[in-house]
Backbone atoms as SQL, in Angstrom:
CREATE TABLE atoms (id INTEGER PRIMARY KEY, chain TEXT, resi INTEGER, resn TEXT, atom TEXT, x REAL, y REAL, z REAL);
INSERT INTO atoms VALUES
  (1, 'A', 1, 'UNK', 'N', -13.133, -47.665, 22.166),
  (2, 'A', 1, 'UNK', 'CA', -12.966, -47.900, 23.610),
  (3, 'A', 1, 'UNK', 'C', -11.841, -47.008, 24.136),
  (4, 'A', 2, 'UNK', 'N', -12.478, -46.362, 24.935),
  (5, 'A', 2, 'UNK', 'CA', -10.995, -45.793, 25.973),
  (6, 'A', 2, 'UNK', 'C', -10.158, -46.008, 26.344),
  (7, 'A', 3, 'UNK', 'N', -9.033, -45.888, 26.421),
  (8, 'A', 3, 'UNK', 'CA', -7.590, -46.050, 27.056),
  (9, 'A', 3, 'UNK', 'C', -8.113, -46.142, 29.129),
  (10, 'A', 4, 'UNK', 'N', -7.612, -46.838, 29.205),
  (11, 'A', 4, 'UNK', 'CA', -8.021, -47.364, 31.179),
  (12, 'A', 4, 'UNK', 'C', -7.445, -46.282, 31.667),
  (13, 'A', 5, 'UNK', 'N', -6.135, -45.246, 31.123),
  (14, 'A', 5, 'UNK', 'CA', -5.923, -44.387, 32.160),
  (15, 'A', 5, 'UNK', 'C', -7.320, -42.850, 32.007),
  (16, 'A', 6, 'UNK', 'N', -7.502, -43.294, 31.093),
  (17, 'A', 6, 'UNK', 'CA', -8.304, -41.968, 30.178),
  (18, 'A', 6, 'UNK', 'C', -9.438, -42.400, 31.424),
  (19, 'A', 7, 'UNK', 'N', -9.852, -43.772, 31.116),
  (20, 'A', 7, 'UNK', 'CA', -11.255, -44.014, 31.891),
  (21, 'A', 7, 'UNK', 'C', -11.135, -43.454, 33.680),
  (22, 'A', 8, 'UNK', 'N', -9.864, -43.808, 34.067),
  (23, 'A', 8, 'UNK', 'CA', -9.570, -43.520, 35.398),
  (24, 'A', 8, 'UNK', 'C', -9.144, -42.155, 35.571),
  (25, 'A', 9, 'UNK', 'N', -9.153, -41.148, 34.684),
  (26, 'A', 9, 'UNK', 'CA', -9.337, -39.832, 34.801),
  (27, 'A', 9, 'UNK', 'C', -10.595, -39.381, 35.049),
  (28, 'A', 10, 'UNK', 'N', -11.603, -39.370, 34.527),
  (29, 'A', 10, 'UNK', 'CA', -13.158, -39.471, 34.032),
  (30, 'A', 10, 'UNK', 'C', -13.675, -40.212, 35.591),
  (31, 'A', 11, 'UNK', 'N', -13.217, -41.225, 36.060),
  (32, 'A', 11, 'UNK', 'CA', -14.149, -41.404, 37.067),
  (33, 'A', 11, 'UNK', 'C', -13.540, -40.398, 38.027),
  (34, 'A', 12, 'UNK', 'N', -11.767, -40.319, 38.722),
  (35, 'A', 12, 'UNK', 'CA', -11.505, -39.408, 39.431),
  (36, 'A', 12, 'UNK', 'C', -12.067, -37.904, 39.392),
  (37, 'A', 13, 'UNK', 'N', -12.058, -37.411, 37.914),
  (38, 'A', 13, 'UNK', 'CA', -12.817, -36.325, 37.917),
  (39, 'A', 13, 'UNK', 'C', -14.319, -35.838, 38.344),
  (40, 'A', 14, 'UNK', 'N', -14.290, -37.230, 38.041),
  (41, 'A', 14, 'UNK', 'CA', -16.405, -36.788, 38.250),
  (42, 'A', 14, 'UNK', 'C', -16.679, -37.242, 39.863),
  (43, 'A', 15, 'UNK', 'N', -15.979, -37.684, 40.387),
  (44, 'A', 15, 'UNK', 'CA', -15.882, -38.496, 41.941),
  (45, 'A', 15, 'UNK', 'C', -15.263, -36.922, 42.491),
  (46, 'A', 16, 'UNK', 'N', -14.108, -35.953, 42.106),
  (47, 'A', 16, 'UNK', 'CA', -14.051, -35.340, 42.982),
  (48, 'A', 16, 'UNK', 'C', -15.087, -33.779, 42.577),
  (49, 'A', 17, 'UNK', 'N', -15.411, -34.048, 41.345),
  (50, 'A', 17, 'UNK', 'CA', -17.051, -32.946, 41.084),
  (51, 'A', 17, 'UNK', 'C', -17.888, -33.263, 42.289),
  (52, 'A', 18, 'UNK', 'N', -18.018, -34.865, 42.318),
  (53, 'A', 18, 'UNK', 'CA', -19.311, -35.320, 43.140),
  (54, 'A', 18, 'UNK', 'C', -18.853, -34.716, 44.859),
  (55, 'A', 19, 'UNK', 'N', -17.333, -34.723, 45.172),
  (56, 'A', 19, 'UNK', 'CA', -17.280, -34.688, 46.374),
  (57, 'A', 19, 'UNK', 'C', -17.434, -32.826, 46.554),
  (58, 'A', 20, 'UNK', 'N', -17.008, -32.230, 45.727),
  (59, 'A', 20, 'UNK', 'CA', -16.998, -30.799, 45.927),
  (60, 'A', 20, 'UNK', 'C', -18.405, -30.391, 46.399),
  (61, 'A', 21, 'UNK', 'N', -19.251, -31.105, 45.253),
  (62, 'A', 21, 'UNK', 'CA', -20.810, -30.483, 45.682),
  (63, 'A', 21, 'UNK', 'C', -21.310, -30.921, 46.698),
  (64, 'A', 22, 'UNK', 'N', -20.303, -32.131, 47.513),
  (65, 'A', 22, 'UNK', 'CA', -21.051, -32.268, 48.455),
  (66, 'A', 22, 'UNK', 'C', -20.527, -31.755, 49.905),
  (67, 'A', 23, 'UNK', 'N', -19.676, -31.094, 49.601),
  (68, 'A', 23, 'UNK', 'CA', -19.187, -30.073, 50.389),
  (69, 'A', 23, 'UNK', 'C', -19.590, -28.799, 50.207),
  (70, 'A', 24, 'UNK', 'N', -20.205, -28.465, 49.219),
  (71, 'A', 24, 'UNK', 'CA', -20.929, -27.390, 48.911),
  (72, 'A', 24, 'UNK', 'C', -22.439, -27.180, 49.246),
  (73, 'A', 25, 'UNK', 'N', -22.752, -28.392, 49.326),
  (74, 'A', 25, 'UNK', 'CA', -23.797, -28.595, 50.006),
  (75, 'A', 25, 'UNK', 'C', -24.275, -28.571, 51.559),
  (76, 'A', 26, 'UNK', 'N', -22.577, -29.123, 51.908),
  (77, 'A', 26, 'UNK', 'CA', -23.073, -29.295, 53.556),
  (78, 'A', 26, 'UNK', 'C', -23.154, -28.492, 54.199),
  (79, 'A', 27, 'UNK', 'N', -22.166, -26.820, 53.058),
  (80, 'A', 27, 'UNK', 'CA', -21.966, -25.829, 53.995),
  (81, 'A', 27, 'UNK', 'C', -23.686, -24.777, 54.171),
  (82, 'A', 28, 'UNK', 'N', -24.118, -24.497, 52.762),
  (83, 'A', 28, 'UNK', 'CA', -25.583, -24.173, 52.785),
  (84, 'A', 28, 'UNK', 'C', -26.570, -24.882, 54.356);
């Protein structure tokens, strides 16, 4: 099992992947 800060890296990371593409998206 993961360490909770490890886990709360992993979601921040993939939450601000998710927000990039969707700024990458809006500009297309």
């Amino acid at each position: 099992m993961v360490d909770s800060i490890e886990y709360d890296l992993i979601i921040v990371g993939s939450g601000l992947a998710g927000l990039r593409a969707a700024i990458e998206a809006a500009k297309t």
